[in-house]
C-alpha positions in Angstrom: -92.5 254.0 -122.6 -92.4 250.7 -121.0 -92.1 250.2 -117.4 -89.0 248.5 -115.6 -91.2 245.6 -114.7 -92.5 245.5 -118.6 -88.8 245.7 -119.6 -87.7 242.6 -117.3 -90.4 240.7 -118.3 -89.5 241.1 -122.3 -85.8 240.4 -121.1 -86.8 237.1 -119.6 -89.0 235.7 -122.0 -86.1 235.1 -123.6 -84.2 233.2 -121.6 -85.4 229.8 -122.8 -83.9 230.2 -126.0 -80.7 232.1 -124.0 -80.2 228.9 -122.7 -80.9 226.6 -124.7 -78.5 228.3 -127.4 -75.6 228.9 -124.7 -75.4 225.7 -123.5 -75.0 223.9 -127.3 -72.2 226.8 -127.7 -70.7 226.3 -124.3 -71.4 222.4 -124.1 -71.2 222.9 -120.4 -73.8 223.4 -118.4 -72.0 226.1 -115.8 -70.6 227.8 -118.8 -73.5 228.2 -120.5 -75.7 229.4 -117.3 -72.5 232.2 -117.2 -73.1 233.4 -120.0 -76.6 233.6 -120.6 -76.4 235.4 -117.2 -73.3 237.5 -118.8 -75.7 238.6 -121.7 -78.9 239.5 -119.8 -76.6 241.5 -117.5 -74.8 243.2 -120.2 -78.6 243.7 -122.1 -80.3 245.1 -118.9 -77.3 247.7 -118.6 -78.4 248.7 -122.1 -81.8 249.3 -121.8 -82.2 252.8 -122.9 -80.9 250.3 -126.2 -84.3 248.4 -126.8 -86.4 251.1 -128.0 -84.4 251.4 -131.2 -83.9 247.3 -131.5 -86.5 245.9 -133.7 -85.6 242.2 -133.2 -84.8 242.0 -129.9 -84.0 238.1 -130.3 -81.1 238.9 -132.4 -79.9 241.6 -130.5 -80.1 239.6 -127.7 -78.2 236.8 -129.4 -75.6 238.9 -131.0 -75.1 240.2 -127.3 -74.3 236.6 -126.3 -72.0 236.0 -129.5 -69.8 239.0 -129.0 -69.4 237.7 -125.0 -68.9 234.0 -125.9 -66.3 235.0 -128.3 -64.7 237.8 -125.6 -64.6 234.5 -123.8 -62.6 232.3 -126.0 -60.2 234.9 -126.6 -59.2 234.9 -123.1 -59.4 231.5 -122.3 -56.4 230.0 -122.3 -56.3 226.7 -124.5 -57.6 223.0 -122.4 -54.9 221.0 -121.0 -55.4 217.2 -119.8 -52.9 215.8 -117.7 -52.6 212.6 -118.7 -52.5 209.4 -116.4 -51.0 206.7 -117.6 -51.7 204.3 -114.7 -55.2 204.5 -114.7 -57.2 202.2 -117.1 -60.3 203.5 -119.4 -63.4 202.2 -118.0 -65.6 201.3 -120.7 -69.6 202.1 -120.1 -72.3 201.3 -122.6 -75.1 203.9 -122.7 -78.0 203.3 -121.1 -80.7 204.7 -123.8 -79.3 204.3 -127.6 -81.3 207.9 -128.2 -79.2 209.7 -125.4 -76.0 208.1 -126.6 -76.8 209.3 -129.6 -77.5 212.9 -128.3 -74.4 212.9 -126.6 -72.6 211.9 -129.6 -74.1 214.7 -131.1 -72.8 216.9 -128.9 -69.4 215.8 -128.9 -69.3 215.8 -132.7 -70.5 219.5 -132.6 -68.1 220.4 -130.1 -65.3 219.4 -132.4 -66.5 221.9 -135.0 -64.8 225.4 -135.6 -66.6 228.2 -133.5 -67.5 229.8 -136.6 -69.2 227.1 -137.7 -71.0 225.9 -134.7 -72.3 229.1 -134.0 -73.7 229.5 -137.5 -75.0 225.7 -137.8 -77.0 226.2 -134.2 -78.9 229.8 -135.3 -80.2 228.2 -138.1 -80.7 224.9 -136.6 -81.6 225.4 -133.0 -82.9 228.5 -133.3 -84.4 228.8 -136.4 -82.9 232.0 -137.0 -83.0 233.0 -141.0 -80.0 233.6 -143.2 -79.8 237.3 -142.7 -81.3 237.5 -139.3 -77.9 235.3 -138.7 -76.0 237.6 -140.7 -76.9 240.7 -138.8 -76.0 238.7 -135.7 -72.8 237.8 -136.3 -71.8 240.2 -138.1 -70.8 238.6 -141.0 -72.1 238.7 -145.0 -75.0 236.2 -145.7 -72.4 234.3 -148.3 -70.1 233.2 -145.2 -73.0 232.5 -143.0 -74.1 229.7 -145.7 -71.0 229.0 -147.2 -70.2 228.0 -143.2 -73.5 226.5 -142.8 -73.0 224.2 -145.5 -69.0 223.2 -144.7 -70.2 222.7 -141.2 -73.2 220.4 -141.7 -70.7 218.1 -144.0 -68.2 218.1 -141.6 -70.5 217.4 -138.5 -71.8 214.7 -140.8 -68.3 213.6 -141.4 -68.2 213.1 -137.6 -71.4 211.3 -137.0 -70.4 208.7 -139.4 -67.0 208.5 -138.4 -65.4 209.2 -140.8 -62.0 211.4 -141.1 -62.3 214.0 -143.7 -58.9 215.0 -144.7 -58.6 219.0 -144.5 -58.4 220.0 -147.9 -55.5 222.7 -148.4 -53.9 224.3 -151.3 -50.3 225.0 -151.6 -49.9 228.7 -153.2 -46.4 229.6 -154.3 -45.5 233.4 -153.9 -42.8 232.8 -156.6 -43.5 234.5 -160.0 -43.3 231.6 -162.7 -41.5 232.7 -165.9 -42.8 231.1 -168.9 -39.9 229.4 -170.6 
């Protein structure tokens, strides 16, 4: 059985990847640094937990999921008060390659959260299909059926382009055939 200092130090070789995967889900730096401390709270309460986890990574990850998404929930939605006095100030980036990071960012940020989350496992974290399954929760057809409708929209947005949302009208009428 490992000792509590063994324990901590598993727990925080993690916390790269914590980080780094909070704070594309967040997209702010005080958010994110919440909630990866959030998760490795809520983990080291569950310790008597790890012996039965066999990847703690997704464990770990699914822990920070299921908190990001408590999150949302309870978040009420962002409001901007709008100031119509004040002019834009126009700044052009200093570095191309971090305006285009930031872009990046942006552009991700306007992504569903099922999406997002689902497009940064696989992308940021290199998670496999099922790995992100089991994390989310969710069968491995919606993880890449979402993987793929969120990499076209995110390219949609890099481009700029506007991609109309594609809906379908369904009638709940009965149609009698004539």
């Amino acid at each position: 059985m490992p000792t509590p200092d063994e324990d901590a130090t598993t727990l925080l070789s993690w916390l790269p990847r914590l980080r780094r995967y909070a704070r594309a889900l967040a997209g702010d730096r005080d958010a994110a640094d919440d909630l990866v401390q959030d998760t490795l709270e809520r983990a080291w309460t569950r310790a008597g937990r790890w012996q039965g986890v066999a990847d703690m990574r997704a464990w770990l990850f699914t822990l920070m999921h299921n908190l990001h998404v408590d999150g949302l929930r309870r978040r009420p939605p962002p409001a901007e008060e709008l100031d119509e006095q004040a002019p834009e100030l126009a700044q052009p980036p200093a570095q191309e390659q971090r305006a285009a990071l930031l872009d990046l960012q942006a552009a991700l940020q306007q992504l569903p959260v099922e999406q997002r989350e689902v497009l940064l496992l696989i992308a940021l974290e290199d998670m496999a299909y099922a790995d992100v399954a089991a994390t989310l929760g969710i069968p491995i057809g919606t993880v890449m059926s979402r993987l793929s409708r969120g990499r076209e929209r995110l390219r949609a947005l890099m481009e700029g382009r506007v991609e109309a949302t594609r809906l379908q009208l369904v009638s709940t009428t009965k149609r009698t055939r004539a």
